[in-house]
DRENLOTI-285835 format. One record per residue (C-alpha): residue number from 1; y, x, z. Coordinates in Angstrom, 2 decimals, m for minus. Last residue first. Layout:
+--------+---------+---------+---------+
! drengu !      c2 !      c1 !      c3 !
+--------+---------+---------+---------+
!    NUM !       Y !       X !       Z !
...
+--------+---------+---------+---------+
END
This chain:
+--------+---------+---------+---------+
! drengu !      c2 !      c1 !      c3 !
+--------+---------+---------+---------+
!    379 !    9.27 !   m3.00 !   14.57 !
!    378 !    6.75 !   m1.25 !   12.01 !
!    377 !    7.76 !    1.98 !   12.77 !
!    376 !    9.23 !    1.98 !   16.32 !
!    375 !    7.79 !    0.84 !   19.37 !
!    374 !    3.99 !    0.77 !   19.05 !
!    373 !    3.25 !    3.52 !   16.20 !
!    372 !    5.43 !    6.43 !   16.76 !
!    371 !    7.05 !    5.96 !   20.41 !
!    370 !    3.65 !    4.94 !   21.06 !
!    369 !    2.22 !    8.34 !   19.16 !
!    368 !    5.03 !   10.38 !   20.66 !
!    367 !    4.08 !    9.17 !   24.28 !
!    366 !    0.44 !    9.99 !   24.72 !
!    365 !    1.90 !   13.62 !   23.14 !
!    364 !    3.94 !   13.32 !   25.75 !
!    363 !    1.37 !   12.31 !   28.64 !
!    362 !   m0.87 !   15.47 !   27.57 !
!    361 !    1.33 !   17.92 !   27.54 !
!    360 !    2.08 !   16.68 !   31.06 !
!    359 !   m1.82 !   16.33 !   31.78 !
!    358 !   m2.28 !   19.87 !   30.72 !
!    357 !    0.85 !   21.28 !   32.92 !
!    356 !    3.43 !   22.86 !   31.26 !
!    355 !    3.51 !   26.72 !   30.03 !
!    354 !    2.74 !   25.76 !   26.34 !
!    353 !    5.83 !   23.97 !   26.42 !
!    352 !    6.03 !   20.42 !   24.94 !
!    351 !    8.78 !   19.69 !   22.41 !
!    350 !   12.21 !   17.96 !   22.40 !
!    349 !   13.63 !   19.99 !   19.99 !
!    348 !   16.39 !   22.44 !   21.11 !
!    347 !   20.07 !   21.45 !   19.10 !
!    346 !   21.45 !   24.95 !   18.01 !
!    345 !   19.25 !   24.23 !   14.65 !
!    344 !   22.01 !   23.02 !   12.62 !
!    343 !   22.45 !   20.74 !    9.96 !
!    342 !   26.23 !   20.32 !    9.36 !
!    341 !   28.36 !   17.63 !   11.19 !
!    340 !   30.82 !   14.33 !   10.07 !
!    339 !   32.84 !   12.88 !   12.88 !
!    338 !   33.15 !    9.33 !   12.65 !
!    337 !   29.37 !    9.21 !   11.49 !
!    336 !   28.05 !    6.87 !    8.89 !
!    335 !   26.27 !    3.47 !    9.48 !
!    334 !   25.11 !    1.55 !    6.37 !
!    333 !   23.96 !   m1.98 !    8.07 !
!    332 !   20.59 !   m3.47 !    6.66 !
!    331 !   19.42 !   m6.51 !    5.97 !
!    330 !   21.21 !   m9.59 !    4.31 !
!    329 !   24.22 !   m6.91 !    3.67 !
!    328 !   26.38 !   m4.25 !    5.83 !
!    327 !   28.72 !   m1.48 !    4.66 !
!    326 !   30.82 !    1.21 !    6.92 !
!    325 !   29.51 !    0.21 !   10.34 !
!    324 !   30.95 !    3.01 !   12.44 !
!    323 !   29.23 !    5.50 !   14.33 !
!    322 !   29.85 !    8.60 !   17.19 !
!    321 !   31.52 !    5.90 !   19.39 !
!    320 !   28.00 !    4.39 !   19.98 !
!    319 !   27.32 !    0.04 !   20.55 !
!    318 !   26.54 !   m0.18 !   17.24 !
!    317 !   24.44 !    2.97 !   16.88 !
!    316 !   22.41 !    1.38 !   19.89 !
!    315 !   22.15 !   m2.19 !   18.00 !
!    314 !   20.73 !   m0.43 !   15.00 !
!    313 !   17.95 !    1.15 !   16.79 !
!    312 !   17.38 !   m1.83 !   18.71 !
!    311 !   16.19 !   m3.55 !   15.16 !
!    310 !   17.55 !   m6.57 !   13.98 !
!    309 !   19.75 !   m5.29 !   11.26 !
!    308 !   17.80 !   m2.87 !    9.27 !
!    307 !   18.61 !    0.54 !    8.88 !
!    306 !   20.80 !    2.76 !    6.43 !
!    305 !   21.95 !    5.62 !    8.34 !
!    304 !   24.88 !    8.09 !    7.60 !
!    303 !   25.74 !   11.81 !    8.64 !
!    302 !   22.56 !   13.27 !    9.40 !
!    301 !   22.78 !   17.41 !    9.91 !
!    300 !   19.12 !   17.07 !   11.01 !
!    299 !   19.54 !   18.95 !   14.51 !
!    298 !   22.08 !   15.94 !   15.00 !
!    297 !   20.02 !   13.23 !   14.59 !
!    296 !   17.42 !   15.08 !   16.81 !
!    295 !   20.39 !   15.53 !   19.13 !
!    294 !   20.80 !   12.00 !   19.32 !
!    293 !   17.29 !   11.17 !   19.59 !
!    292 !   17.17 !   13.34 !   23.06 !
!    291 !   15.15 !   10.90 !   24.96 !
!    290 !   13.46 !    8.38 !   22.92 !
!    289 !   15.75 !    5.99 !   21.06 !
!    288 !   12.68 !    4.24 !   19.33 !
!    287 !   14.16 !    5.31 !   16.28 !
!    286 !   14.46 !    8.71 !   16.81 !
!    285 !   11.42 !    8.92 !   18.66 !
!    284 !    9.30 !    7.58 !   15.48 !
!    283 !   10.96 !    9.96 !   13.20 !
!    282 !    9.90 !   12.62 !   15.15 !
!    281 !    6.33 !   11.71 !   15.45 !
!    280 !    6.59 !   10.76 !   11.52 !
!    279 !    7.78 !   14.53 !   11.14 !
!    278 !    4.61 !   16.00 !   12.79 !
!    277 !    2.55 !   13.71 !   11.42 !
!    276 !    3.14 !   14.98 !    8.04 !
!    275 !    0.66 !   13.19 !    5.72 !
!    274 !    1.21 !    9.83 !    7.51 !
!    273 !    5.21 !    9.62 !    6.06 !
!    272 !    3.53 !    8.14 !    2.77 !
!    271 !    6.00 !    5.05 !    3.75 !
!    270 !    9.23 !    7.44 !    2.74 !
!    269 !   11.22 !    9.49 !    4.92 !
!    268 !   15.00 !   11.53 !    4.90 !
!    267 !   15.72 !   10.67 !    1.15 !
!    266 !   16.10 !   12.16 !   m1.84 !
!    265 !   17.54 !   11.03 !   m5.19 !
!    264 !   16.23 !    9.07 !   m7.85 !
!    263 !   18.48 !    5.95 !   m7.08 !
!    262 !   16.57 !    2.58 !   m7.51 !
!    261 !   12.92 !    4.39 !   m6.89 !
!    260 !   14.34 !    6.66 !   m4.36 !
!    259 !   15.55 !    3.74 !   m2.69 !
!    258 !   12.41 !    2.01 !   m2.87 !
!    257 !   10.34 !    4.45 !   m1.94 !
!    256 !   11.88 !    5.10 !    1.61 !
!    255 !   12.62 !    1.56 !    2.46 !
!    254 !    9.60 !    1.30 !    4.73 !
!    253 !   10.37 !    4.05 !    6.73 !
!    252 !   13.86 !    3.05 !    7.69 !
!    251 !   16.68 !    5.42 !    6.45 !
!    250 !   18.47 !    8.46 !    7.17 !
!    249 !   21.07 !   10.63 !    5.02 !
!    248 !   22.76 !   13.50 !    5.09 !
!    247 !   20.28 !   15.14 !    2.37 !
!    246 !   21.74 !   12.29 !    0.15 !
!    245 !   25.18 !   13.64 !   m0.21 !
!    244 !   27.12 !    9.84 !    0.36 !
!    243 !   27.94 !    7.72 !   m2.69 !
!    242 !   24.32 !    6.33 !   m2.92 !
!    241 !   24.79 !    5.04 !    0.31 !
!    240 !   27.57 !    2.27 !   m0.62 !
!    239 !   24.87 !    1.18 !   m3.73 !
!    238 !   22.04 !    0.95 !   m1.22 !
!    237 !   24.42 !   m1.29 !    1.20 !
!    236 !   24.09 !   m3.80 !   m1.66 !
!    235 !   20.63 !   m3.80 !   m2.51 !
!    234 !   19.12 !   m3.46 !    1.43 !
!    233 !   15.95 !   m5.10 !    0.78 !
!    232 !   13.85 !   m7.93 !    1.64 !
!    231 !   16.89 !  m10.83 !    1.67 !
!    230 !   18.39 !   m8.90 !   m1.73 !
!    229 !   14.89 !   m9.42 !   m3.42 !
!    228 !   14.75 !   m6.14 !   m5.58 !
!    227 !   15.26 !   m6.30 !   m9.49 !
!    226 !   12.12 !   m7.51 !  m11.74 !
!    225 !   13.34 !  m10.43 !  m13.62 !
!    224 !   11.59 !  m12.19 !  m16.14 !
!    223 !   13.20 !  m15.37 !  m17.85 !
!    222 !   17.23 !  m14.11 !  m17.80 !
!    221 !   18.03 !  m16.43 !  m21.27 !
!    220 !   20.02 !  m15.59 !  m24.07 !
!    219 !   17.47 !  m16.60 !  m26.33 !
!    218 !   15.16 !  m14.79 !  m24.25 !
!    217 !   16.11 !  m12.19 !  m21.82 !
!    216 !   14.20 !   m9.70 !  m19.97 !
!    215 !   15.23 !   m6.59 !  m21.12 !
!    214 !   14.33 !   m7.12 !  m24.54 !
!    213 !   11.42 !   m5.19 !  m24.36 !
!    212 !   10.64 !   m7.47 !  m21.44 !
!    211 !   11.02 !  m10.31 !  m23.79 !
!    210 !    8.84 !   m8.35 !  m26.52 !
!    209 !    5.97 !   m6.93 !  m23.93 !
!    208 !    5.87 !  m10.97 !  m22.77 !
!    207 !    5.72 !  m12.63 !  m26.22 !
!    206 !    3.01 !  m10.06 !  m27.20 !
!    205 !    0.99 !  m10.76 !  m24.34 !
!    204 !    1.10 !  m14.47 !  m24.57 !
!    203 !    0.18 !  m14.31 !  m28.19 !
!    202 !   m2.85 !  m11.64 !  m27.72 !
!    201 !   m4.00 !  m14.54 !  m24.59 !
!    200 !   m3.66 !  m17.53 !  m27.37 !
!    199 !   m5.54 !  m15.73 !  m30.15 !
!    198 !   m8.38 !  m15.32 !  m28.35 !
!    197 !  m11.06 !  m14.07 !  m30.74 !
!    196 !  m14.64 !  m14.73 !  m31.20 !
!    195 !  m14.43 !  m18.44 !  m29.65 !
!    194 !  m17.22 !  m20.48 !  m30.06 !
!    193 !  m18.66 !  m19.38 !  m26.08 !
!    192 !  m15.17 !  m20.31 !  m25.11 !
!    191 !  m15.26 !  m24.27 !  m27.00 !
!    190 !  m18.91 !  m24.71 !  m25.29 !
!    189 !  m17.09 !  m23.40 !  m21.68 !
!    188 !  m14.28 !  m25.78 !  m22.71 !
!    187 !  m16.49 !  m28.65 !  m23.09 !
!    186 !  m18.67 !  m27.84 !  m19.72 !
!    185 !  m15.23 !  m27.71 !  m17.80 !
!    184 !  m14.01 !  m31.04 !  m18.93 !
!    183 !  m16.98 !  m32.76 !  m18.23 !
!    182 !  m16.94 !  m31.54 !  m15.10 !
!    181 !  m13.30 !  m32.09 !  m14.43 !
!    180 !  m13.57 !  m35.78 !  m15.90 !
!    179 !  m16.77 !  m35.98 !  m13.00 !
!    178 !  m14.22 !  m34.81 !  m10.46 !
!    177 !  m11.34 !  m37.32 !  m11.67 !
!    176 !  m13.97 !  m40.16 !  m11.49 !
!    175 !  m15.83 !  m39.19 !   m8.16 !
!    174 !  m11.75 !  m39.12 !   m6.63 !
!    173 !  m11.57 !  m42.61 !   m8.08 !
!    172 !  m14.52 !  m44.36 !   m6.72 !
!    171 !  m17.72 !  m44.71 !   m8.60 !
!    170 !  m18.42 !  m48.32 !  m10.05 !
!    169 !  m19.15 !  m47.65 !  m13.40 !
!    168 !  m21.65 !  m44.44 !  m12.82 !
!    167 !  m22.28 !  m41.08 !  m12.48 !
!    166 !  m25.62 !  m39.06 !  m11.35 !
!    165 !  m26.15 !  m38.16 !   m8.15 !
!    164 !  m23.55 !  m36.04 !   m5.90 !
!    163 !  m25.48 !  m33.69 !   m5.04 !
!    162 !  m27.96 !  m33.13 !   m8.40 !
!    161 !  m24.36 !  m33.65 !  m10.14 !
!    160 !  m22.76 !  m31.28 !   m8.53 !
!    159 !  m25.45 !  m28.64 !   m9.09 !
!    158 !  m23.58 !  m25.70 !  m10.32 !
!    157 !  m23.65 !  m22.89 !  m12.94 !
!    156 !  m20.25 !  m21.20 !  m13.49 !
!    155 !  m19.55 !  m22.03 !   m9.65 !
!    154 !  m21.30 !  m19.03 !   m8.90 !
!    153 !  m20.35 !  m16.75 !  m11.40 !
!    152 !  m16.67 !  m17.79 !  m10.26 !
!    151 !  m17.45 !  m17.12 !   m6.42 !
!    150 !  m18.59 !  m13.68 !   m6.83 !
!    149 !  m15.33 !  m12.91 !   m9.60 !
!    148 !  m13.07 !  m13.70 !   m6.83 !
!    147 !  m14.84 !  m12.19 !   m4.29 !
!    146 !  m14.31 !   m8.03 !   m4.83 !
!    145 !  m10.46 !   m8.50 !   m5.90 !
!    144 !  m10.66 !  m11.19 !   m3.06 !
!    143 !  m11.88 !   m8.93 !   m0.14 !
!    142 !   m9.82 !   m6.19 !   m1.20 !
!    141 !   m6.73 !   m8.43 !   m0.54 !
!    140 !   m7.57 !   m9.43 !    2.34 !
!    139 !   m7.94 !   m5.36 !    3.69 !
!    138 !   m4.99 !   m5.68 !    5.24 !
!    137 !   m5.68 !   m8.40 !    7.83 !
!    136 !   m8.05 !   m5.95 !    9.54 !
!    135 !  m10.95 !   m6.45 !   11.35 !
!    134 !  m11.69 !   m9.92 !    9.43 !
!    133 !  m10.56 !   m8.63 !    6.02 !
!    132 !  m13.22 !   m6.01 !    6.83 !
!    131 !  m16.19 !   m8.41 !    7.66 !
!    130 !  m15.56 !  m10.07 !    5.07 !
!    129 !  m15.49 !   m7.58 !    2.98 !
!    128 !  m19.07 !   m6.36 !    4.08 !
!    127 !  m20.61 !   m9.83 !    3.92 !
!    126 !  m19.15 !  m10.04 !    0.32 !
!    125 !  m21.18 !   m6.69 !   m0.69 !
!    124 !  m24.23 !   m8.06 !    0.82 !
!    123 !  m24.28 !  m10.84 !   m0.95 !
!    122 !  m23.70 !   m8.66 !   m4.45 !
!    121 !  m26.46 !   m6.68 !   m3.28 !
!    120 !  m29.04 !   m9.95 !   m2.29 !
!    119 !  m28.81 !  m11.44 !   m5.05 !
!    118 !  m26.55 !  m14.56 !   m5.46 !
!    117 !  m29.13 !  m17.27 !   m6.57 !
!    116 !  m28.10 !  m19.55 !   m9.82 !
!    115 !  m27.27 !  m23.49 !   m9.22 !
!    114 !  m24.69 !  m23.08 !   m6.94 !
!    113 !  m23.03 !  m25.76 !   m5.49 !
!    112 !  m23.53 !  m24.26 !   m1.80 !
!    111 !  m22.38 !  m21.02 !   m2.46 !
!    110 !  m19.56 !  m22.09 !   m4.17 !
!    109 !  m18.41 !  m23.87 !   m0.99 !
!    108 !  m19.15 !  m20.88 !    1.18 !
!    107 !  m17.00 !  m18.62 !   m0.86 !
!    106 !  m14.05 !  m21.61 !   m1.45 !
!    105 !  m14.49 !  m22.04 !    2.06 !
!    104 !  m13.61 !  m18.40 !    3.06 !
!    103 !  m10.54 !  m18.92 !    0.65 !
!    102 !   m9.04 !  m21.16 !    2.07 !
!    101 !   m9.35 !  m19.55 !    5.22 !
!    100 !   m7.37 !  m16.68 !    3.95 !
!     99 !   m4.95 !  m18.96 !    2.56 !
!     98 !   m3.90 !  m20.61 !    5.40 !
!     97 !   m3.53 !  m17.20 !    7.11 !
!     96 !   m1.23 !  m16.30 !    4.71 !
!     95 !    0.48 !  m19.67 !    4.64 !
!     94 !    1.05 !  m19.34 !    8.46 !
!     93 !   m0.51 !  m21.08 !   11.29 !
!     92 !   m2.52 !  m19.80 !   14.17 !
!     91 !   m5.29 !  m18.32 !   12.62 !
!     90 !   m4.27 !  m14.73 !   13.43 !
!     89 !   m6.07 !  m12.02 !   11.44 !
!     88 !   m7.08 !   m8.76 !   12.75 !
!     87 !   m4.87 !   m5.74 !   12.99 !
!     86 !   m4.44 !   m3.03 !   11.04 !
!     85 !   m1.39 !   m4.74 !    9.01 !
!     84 !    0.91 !   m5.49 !   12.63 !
!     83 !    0.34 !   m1.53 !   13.75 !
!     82 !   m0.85 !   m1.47 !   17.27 !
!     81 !   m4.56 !   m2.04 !   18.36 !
!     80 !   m5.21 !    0.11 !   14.88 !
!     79 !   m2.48 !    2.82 !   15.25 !
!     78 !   m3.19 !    3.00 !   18.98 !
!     77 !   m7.16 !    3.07 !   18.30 !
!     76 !   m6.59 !    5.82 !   15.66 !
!     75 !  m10.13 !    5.76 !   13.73 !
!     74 !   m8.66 !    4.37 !   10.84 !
!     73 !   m5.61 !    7.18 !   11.00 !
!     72 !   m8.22 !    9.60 !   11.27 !
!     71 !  m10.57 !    8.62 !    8.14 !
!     70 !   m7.79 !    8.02 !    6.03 !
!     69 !   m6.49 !   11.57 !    6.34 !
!     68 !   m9.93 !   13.33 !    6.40 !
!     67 !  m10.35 !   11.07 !    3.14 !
!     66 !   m6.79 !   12.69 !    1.68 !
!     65 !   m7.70 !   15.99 !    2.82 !
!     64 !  m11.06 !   16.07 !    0.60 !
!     63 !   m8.47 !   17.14 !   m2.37 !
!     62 !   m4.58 !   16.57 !   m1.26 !
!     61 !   m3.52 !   16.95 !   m4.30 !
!     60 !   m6.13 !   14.40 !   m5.71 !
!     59 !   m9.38 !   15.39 !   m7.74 !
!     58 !  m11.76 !   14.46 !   m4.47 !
!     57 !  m12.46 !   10.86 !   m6.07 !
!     56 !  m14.16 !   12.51 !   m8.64 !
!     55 !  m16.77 !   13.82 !   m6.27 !
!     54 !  m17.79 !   10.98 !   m4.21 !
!     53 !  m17.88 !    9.04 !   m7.59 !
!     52 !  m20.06 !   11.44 !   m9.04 !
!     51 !  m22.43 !   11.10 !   m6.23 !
!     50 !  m22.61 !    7.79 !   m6.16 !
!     49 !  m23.31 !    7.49 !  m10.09 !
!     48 !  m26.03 !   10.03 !   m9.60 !
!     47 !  m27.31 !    7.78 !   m6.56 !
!     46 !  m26.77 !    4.73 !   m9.05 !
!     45 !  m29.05 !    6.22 !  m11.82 !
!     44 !  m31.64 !    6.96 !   m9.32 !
!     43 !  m31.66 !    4.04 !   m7.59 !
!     42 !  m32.16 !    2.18 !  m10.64 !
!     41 !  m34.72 !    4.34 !  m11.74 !
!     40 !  m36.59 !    3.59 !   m8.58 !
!     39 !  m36.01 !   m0.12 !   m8.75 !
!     38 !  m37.69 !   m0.41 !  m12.20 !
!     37 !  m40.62 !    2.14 !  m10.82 !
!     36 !  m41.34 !   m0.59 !   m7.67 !
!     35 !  m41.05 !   m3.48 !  m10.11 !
!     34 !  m43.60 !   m1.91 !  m12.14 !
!     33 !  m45.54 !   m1.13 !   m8.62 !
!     32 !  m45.81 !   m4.73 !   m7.10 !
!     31 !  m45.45 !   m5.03 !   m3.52 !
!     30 !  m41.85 !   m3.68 !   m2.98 !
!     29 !  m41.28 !   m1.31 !   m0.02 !
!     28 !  m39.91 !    1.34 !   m1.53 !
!     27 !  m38.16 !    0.31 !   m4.23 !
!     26 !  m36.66 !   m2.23 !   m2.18 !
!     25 !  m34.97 !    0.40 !    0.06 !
!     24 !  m33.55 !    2.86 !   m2.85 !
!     23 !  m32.33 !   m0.38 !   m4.60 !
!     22 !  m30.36 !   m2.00 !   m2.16 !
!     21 !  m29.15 !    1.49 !   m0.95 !
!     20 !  m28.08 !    2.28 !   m4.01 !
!     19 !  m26.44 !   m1.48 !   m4.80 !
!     18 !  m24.39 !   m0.94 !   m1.36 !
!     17 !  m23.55 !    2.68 !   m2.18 !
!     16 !  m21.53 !    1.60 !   m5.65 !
!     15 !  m20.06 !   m1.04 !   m4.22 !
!     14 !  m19.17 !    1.20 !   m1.31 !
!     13 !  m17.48 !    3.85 !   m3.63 !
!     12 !  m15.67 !    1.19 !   m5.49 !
!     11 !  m13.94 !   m0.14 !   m3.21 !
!     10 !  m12.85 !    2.73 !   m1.44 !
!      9 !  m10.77 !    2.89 !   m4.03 !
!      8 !   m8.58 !    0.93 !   m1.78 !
!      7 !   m6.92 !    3.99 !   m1.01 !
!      6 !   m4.02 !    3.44 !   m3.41 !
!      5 !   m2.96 !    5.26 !   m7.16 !
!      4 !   m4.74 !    8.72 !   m7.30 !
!      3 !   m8.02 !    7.66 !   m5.61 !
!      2 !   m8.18 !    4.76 !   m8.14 !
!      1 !   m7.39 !    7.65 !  m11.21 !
+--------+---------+---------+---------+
END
């Protein structure tokens, strides 16, 4: 199902070969045989579990395709030296980055409050998504799905106290409000461990399925609302386009899933555009106004655009006597043709021929991917 819904089920597969490995290794080399036999079973149960996991995550449409997939476009140097999410954090301001080192501290911090040891696997596993989220700024949000719950059973059991000695009268305020927390915390772990059923979380949950049931309103009130942020996405030029014969249509990459999601209809190119690298190369030297991107547009029978506003792409339709703006919002300008066209395939493609020198095929297929990656997609 993981494999199904976003490639960070890669998760699981290295959790699950981290604690193998642990296990295979110190089961090997441990001094004291039961513990030896303990560690073997482990690894045995856990190489089954790795194996199965290896295999179920192959029942996808695109079968082992998908990982060959994943595989390449990670070991693209252009897309990874290029593409703004590949690339590794910048700690030069930002709340994201803010956060991100936040969050480092709050690892290292638990780790030195503890009162209970890590292990070794589960260490292990942190170093790894560390190391990850530092490659690539993407992969943050793996890191805390996998360190969230590591920092929380280490701060479950901590040694304040033994550092910061016991309390007294005379303490400062800040020692005050953190020994209240304390005490606080201990009382409500006592009151949790009492607890058999949580009648406050089934509440919540009930309340929310019921509002949302109700479309989102409470006592006449709008309280949850899950329409589109009109400053992220192109809501009101969306409407305009959904008038037009959708397979006349072009839009940015990005927006690909969320119009189809708002309108159920086709469109030219949607985010998953990395399964047909042929068609993202073209897209890409459309939009980075590579020679011959008119006749591309052409060759496609398109007859509007939906694009965003700062983009060069935009500002070259602008300035063409083949388009007028016909809608604009926060984001995105609707261009459609003056003259409308049919798809035709008089236009040649700008392709390589066979007959061309190697280091000429070479240099444009050098130039696709830029166009591709670099210039275009996530401009």
């Amino acid at each position: 199902l993981w494999a199904n819904c976003h490639s960070g089920y890669i998760i699981g597969v290295t959790q699950v070969g981290i604690y193998f490995a642990y296990n295979l290794a110190v089961s090997m080399f441990h001094s004291q045989a039961p513990m030896r036999a303990q560690l073997a079973d482990g690894a045995k149960t856990l190489g089954i579990g790795l194996v199965c996991v290896l295999v179920g995550v192959t029942f996808n449409p695109y079968g082992v395709a998908l990982h060959k997939n994943i595989f390449e476009t990670l070991g693209n140097k252009i897309i990874i030296d290029s593409v703004v999410e590949f690339m590794s954090p910048s700690f030069h301001g930002g709340i994201q980055s803010t956060s991100l080192e936040l969050f480092f501290a709050g690892i290292l911090g638990a780790l030195v409050i503890t009162a209970t040891q890590s292990g070794l696997p589960r260490a292990l596993t942190i170093i790894a998504f560390c190391h990850l989220t530092l490659y690539s700024i993407r992969n943050a949000p793996l890191l805390v799905i996998v360190a969230a719950p590591f920092i929380a059973c280490l701060t479950a059991k901590n040694r304040l106290t033994e550092i910061l000695g016991e309390p007294g009268t005379q303490d400062p305020f800040w020692r005050k409000l953190l020994n209240s927390f304390l005490v606080r915390s201990r009382r409500m772990d006592e009151q949790e461990q009492l607890n058999g059923y949580h009648l406050l979380p089934v509440i919540c949950v009930l309340a929310f399925l019921f509002i949302s049931a109700n479309g989102g309103n409470f006592m006449g009130q709008q309280v949850i609302n899950c329409n589109y942020n009109p400053a992220c996405f192109p809501t009101k030029t969306l409407l305009s386009a959904s008038k037009l014969k959708a397979d006349q249509g072009f839009n940015h990459v990005n927006w690909g899933g969320y119009m189809y999601f708002a309108n159920r209809r086709p469109v030219y190119i949607d985010d998953r555009a990395t399964f047909f690298e042929d068609f993202y190369v073209r897209y890409g030297q459309i939009i980075s106004l590579y020679p011959g991107w008119q006749d591309l547009l052409r060759k496609d029978g398109v007859n509007w655009v939906l694009y965003p506003k700062s983009s060069d792409f935009s500002n070259a339709l602008k300035q063409s006597n083949d388009w007028r703006i016909a809608d604009e919002d926060n984001v995105a300008y609707l261009f459609v043709r003056q003259t409308p066209i049919t798809k035709s395939a008089s236009v040649p493609e700008q392709r390589c021929s066979a007959t061309e020198p190697a280091s000429q095929r070479k240099s444009l297929k050098e130039s696709n991917r830029l166009s591709r990656y670099i210039r275009a997609i996530h401009r």
